[in-house]
RORO-711673 format. One record per residue (C-alpha): residue number from 0; x, y, z. Coordinates in steps of 0.001 Angstrom, whole numbers, plus 500000, padded with zeros to 6 digits. Example, Ala and Ser with C-alpha at 12.3 -4.5 7.8 and 13.67 -1.06 7.14 Angstrom:
2
PT pos      X      Y      Z
PT   0 512300 495500 507800
PT   1 513670 498940 507140
// end
This chain:
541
PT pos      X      Y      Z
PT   0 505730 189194 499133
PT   1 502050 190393 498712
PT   2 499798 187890 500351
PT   3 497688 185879 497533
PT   4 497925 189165 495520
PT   5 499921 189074 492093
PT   6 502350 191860 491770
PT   7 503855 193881 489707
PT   8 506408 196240 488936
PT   9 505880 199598 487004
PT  10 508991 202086 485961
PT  11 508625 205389 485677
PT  12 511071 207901 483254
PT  13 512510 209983 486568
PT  14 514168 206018 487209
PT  15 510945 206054 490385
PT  16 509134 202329 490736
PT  17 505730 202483 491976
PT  18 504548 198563 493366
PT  19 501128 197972 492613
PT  20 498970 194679 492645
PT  21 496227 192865 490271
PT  22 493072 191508 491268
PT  23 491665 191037 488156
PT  24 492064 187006 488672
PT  25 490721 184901 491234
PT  26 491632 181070 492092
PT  27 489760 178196 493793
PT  28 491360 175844 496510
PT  29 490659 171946 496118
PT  30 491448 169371 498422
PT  31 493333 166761 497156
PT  32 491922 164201 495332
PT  33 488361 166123 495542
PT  34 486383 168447 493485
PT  35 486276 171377 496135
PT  36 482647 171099 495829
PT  37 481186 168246 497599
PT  38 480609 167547 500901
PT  39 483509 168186 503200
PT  40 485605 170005 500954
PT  41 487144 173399 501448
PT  42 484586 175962 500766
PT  43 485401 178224 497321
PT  44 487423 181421 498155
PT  45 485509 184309 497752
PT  46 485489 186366 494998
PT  47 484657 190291 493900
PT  48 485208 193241 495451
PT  49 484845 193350 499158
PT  50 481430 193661 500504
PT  51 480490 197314 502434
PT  52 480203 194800 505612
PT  53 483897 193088 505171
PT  54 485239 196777 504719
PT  55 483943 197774 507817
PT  56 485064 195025 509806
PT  57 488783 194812 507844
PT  58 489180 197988 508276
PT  59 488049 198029 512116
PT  60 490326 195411 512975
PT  61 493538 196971 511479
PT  62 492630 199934 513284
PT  63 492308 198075 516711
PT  64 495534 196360 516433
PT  65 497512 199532 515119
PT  66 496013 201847 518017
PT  67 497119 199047 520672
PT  68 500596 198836 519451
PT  69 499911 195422 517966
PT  70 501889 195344 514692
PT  71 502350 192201 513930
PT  72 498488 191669 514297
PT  73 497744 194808 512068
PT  74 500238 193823 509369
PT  75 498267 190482 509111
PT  76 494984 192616 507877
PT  77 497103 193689 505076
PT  78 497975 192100 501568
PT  79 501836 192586 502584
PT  80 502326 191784 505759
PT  81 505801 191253 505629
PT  82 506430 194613 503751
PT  83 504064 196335 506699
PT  84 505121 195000 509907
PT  85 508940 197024 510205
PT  86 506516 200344 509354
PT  87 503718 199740 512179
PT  88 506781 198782 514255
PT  89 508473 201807 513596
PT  90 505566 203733 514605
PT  91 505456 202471 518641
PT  92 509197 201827 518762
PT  93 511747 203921 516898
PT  94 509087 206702 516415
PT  95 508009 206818 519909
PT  96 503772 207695 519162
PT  97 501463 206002 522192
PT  98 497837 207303 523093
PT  99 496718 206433 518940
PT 100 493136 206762 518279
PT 101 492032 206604 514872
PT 102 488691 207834 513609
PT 103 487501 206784 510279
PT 104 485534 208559 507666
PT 105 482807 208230 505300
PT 106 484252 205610 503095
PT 107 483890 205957 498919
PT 108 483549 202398 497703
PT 109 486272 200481 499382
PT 110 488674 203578 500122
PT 111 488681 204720 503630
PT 112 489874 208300 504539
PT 113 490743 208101 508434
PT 114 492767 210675 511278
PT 115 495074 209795 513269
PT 116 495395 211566 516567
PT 117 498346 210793 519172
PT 118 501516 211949 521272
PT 119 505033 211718 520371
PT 120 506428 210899 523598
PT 121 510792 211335 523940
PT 122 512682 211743 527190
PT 123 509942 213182 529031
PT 124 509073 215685 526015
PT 125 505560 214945 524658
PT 126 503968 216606 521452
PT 127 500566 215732 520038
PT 128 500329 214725 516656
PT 129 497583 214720 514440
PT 130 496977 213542 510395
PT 131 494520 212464 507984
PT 132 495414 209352 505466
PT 133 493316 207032 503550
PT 134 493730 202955 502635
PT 135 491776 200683 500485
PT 136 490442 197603 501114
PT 137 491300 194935 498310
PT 138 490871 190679 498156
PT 139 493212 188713 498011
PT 140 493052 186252 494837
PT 141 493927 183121 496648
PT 142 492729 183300 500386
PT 143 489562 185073 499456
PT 144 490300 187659 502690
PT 145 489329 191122 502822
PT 146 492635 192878 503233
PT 147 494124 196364 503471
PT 148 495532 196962 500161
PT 149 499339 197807 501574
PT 150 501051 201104 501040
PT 151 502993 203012 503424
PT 152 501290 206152 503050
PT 153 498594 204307 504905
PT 154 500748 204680 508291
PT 155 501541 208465 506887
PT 156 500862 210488 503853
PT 157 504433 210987 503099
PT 158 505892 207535 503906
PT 159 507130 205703 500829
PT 160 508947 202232 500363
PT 161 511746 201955 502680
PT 162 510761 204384 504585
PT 163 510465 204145 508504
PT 164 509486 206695 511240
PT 165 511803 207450 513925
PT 166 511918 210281 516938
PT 167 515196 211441 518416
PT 168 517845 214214 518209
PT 169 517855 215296 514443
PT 170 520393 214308 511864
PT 171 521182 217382 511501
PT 172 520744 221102 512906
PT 173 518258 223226 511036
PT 174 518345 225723 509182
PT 175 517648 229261 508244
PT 176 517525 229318 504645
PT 177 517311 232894 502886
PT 178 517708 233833 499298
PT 179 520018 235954 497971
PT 180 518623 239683 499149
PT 181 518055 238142 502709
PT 182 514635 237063 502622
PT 183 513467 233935 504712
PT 184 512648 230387 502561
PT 185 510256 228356 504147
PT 186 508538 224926 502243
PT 187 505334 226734 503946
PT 188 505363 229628 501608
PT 189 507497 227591 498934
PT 190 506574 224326 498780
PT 191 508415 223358 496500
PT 192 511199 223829 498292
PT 193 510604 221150 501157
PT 194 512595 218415 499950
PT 195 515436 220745 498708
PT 196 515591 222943 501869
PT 197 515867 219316 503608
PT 198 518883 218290 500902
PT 199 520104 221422 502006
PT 200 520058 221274 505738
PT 201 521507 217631 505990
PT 202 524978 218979 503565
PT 203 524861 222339 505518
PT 204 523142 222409 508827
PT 205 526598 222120 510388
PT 206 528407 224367 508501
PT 207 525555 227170 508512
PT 208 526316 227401 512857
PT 209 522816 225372 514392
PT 210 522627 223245 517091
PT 211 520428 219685 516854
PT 212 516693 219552 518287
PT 213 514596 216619 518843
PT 214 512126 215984 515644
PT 215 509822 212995 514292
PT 216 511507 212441 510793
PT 217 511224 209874 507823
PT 218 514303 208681 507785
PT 219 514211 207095 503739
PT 220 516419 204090 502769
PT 221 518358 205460 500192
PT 222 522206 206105 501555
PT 223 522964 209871 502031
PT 224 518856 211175 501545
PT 225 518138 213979 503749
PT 226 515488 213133 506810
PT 227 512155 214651 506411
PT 228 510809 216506 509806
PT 229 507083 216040 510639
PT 230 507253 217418 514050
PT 231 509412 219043 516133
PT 232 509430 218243 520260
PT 233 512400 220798 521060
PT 234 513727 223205 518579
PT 235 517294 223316 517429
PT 236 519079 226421 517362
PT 237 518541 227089 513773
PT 238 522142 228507 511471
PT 239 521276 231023 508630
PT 240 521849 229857 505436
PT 241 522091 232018 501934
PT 242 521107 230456 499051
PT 243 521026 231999 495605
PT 244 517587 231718 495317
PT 245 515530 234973 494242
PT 246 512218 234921 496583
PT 247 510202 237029 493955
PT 248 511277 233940 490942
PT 249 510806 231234 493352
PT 250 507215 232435 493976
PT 251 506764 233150 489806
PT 252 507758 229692 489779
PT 253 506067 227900 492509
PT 254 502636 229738 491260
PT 255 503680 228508 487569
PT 256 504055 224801 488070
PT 257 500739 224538 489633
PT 258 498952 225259 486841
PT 259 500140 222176 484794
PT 260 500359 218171 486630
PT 261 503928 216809 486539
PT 262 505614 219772 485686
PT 263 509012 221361 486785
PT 264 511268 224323 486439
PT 265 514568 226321 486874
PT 266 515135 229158 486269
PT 267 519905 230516 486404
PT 268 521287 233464 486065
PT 269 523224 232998 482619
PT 270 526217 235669 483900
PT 271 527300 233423 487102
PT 272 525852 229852 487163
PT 273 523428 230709 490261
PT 274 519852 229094 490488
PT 275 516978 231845 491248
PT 276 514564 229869 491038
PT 277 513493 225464 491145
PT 278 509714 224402 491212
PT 279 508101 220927 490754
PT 280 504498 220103 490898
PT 281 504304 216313 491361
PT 282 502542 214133 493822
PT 283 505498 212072 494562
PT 284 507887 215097 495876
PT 285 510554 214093 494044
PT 286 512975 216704 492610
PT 287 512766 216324 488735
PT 288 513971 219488 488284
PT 289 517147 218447 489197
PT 290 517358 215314 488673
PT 291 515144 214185 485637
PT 292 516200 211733 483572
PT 293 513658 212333 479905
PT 294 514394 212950 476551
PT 295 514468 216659 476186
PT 296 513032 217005 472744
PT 297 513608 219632 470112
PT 298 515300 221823 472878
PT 299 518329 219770 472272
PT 300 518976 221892 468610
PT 301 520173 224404 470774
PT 302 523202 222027 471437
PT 303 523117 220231 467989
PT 304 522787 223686 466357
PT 305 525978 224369 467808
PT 306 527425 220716 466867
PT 307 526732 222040 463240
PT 308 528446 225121 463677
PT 309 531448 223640 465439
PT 310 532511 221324 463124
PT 311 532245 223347 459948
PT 312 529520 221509 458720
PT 313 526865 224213 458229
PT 314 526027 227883 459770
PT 315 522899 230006 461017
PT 316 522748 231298 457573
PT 317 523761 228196 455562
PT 318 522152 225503 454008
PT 319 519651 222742 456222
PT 320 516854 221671 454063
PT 321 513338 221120 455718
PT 322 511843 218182 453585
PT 323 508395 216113 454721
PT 324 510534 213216 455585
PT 325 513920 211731 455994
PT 326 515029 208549 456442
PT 327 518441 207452 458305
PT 328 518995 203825 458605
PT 329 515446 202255 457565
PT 330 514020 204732 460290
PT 331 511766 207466 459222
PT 332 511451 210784 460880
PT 333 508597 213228 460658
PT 334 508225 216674 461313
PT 335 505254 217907 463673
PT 336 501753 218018 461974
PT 337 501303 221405 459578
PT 338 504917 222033 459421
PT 339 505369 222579 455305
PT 340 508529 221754 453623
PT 341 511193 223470 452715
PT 342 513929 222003 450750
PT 343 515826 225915 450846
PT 344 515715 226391 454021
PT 345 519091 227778 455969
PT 346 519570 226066 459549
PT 347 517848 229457 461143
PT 348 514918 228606 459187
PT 349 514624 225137 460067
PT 350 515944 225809 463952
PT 351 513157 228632 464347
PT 352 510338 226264 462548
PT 353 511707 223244 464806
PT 354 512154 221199 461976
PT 355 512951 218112 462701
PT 356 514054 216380 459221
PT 357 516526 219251 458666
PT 358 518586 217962 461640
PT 359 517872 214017 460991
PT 360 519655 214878 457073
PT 361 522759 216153 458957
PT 362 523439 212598 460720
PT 363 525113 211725 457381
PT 364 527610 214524 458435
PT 365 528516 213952 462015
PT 366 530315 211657 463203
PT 367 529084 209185 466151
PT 368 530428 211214 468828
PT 369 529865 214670 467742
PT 370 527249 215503 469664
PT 371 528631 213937 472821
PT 372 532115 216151 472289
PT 373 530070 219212 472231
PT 374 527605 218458 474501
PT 375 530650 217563 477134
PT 376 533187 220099 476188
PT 377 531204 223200 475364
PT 378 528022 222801 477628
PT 379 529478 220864 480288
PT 380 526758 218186 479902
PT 381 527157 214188 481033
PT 382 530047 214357 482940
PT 383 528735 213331 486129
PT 384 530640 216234 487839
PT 385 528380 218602 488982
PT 386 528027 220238 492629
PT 387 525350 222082 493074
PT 388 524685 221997 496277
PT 389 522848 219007 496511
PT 390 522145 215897 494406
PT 391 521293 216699 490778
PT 392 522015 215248 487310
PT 393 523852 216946 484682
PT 394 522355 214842 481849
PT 395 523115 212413 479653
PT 396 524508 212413 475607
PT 397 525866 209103 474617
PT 398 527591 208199 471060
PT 399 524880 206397 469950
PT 400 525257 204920 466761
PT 401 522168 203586 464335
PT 402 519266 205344 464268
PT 403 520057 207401 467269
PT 404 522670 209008 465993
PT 405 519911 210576 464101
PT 406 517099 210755 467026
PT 407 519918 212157 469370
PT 408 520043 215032 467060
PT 409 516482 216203 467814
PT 410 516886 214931 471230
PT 411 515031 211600 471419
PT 412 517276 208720 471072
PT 413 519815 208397 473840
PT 414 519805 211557 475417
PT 415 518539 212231 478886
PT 416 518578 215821 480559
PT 417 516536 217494 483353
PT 418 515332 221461 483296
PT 419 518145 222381 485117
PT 420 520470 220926 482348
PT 421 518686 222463 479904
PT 422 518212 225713 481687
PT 423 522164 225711 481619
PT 424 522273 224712 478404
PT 425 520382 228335 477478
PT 426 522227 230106 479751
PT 427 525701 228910 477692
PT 428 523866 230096 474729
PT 429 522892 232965 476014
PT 430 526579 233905 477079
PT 431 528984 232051 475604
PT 432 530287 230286 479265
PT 433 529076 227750 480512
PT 434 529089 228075 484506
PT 435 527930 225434 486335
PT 436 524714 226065 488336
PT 437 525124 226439 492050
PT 438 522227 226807 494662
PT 439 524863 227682 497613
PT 440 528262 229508 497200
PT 441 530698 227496 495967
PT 442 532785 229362 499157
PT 443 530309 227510 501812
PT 444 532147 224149 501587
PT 445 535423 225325 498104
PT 446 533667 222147 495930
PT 447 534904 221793 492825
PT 448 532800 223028 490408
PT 449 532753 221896 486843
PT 450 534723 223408 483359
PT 451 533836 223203 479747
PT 452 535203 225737 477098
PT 453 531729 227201 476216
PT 454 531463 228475 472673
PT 455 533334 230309 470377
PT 456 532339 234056 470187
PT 457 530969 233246 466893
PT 458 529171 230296 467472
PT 459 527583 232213 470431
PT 460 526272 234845 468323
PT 461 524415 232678 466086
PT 462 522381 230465 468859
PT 463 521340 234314 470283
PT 464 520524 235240 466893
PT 465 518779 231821 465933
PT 466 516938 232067 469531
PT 467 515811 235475 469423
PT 468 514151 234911 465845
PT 469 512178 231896 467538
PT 470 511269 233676 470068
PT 471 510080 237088 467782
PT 472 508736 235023 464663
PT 473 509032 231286 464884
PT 474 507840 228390 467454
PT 475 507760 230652 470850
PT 476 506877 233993 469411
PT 477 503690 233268 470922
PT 478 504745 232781 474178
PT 479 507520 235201 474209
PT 480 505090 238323 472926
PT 481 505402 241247 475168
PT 482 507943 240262 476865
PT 483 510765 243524 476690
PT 484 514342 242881 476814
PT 485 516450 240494 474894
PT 486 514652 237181 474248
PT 487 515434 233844 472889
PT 488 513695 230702 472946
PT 489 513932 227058 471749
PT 490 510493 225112 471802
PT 491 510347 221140 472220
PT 492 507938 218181 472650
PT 493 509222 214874 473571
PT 494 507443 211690 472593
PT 495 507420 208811 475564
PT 496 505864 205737 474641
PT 497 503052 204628 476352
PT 498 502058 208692 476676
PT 499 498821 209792 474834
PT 500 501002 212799 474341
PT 501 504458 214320 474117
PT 502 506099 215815 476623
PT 503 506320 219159 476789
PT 504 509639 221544 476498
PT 505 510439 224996 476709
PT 506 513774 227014 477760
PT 507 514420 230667 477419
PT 508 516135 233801 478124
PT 509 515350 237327 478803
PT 510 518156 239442 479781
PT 511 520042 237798 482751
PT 512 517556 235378 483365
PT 513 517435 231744 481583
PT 514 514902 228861 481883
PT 515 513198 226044 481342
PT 516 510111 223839 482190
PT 517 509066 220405 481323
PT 518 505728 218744 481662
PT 519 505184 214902 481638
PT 520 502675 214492 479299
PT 521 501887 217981 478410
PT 522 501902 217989 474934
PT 523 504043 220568 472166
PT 524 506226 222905 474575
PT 525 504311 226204 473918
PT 526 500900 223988 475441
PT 527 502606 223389 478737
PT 528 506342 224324 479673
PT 529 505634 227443 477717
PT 530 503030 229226 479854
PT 531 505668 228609 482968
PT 532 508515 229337 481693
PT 533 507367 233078 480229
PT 534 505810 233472 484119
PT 535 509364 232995 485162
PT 536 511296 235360 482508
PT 537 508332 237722 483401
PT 538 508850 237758 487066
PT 539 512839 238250 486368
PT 540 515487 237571 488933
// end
């Protein structure tokens, strides 16, 4: 528990909590029976923000403690002790770092920035280490105390709750991994790829032929999460490892993302399943490409396009009526600002305008669990059986009844997909097969993959032909333009609440190469996941 700090919890949509604490509040401490101001009373806790002088000295004596191997003591300058102690004691013990000296910076109000110099010493093997972090110095609202505001990225940048440090022989054996022409994948040159290429080395290190070396990892408290290396004492023989990557759409990618906060992409190869390219631009390194959880937005009338279609209930040239509004079950649904009605539209009409109350009018027509049947058994989606290669989610389309039977439609609602669902979602469209994605060869380790039927050849034909007119005259044309080949596109924008604005959708194809991007908070797709996906398509596989 945080020491005289109130906490609280916040959730994020990727299902990540973030602990944080208030100080907006501050209590006084009375004797009993007293006023707390007279004579002989308890003086009144302080109150504020920490003077330049108190985060001088706090900070000065958490550094003295944590350089002499004093955890305990150091954890006690903190506003979680009990949180911070098994980190600090990770760092002498099960980490194995002596000779610390820490140097602090200029501060900026109460934030510190600091290095840390020292030696990883293991079985006579000793490696000096050397990082830069930062921590803030906060007040506790009931003892008054000038205290490190506790995170574990304090101890190291990439530490995160749970989290402890430990030195030893590695989990695993490294590994070598290449793309699919031969050429070497680093997280130096791909950053993005660091916590995958990890993923990937603890499922395969064994298989690909290494042999263990001795590293100082993160080991993270979540059962079966790959270690993270942050320096190596004694290398490993490293085993080569071929991925399906493509090195020229990883770097597309990877260049992309960067462009836009909170954004992520993958990019398949529609005619066998396998992943060229996955990029995420976040500051918590987690893999949302993969394993996203967010409402995917008007992309989804690729799949409820094709729920239509299936079930006889209209076609790509039949009627779907764009009107200002519609109503399903006392709630109203809009269409996007400047979108003009159109009450004789045909469903490629309203599917290349993104017309949301053309869809919502159709909930009268499907049943419950129509868009979960063809979500399942034509795109393979929310199963919970894919095997990639290493952890990902292969989204989620419940029967939803009420108003989201209506809001699943245009992909708000219930449902819950990541890029890579929806990447494989345009790659079925694209083809007509759904293939389940696949970073590694399926032949590495004969995991099942998962089925689905895919879609009828007519069905097929009118998503292409739906997709390639939103990509040549509707939504995307303007991101699409110029690009040569055959295109299709689906546009989307995904409201969150709390979000100033939507998030942002795109997914795409251009000859054997399908995508799509997503960026939290990014606005309507062709803002955001747009740019990055066209980069992608552009770069090719």
């Amino acid at each position: 528990m945080r020491k005289g700090v109130k906490a609280t919890v916040i959730g994020g949509v990727f299902v990540v909590m973030v602990a944080g604490a208030g100080y907006g509040a501050y209590n006084l401490v009375s004797a009993v029976g007293g006023s707390g101001t007279g004579a002989g009373g308890p003086a009144p806790v302080r109150t504020g923000p920490p003077s330049r002088d108190e985060i001088r000295a706090t900070t000065a004596k958490f550094f003295a403690a944590w350089e002499g191997g004093k955890a305990v003591t150091a954890a006690s300058y903190t506003n979680n002790d009990a949180a911070a102690d098994p980190v600090l004691e990770s760092f002498g013990d099960a980490a194995h770092i002596t000779h610390v000296k820490i140097t602090a910076g200029r501060a900026a109000g109460a934030t510190v920035p600091f290095t840390v110099r020292a030696t990883v010493s293991y079985k006579g093997v000793d490696k000096p280490l050397s990082y830069g972090s930062r921590l803030t110095v906060v007040r506790g609202e009931t003892t008054g105390r000038a205290l490190v505001d506790w995170q574990p990225s304090v101890v190291q940048p990439e530490l995160k709750t749970g989290d402890t440090l430990v030195t030893g022989e590695s989990a695993s054996p490294p590994i070598e991994a290449v793309d699919r022409d031969g050429a070497v994948l680093t997280k130096d040159k791909y950053p993005s790829l660091g916590p995958i290429l990890d993923e990937l080395r603890a499922k395969y290190g064994e298989k690909a032929g290494g042999t263990p070396g001795v590293e100082l990892s993160i080991r993270h408290e979540a059962e079966g999460s790959a270690d993270t290396t942050l320096l190596t004492l004694e290398k490993g023989r490293a085993g080569r490892l071929r991925t399906t990557l493509s090195a020229s759409a990883q770097a597309a990618a990877e260049t992309a993302v960067t462009k836009y906060a909170e954004s992520s992409v993958v990019a398949v190869q529609p005619s066998t399943g396998q992943v060229l390219a996955v990029a995420n631009h976040r500051d918590d390194g987690f893999n949302a490409a993969f394993l996203g959880r967010l409402a995917p937005g008007s992309t989804m009338k690729i799949v409820s396009a094709a729920t239509l279609i299936d079930n006889g209930i209209t076609s790509m040239n039949g009627a779907a009526p764009c009107p200002a509004e519609a109503v399903w079950q006392s709630q109203t649904f809009h269409n996007l600002t400047g979108l003009s009605p159109n009450e004789h539209a045909t469903l490629a009409d309203s599917f290349a305008r993104s017309c949301n109350t053309a869809f919502v009018k159709f909930a009268d027509s499907v049943k419950v669990d129509s868009l979960t049947q063809e979500a399942e058994d034509r795109f393979g989606l929310g199963r919970d059986n894919w095997k990639t290669g290493i952890p990902s989610f292969d989204g989620s389309v419940p029967a939803s009844g009420g108003p989201d039977t209506a809001a699943n439609l245009i992909g708000q609602g219930q449902v819950q997909l990541s890029p890579l669902d929806m990447a494989s979602v345009t790659a079925t469209a694209k083809t007509g097969t759904f293939r389940q994605p696949v970073l590694v060869a399926q032949s590495l380790d004969d995991r099942q993959l998962a089925t689905a039927k895919g879609l009828s050849a007519s069905t097929s034909t009118q998503l292409r032909a739906m997709m390639n007119r939103t990509a040549t005259s509707g939504t995307a044309a303007g991101i699409m333009s110029g690009l040569g080949g055959t295109v299709g596109a689906k546009t989307g924008s995904a409201e969150v609440d709390g979000q100033s604005k939507s998030n942002s959708w795109f997914a795409g194809y251009r000859d054997d190469v399908a995508a799509a991007a997503m960026t939290q908070d990014g606005g309507h797709g062709i803002d955001a996941a747009g740019p990055i996906v066209r980069a992608v398509l552009a770069a090719g596989g």
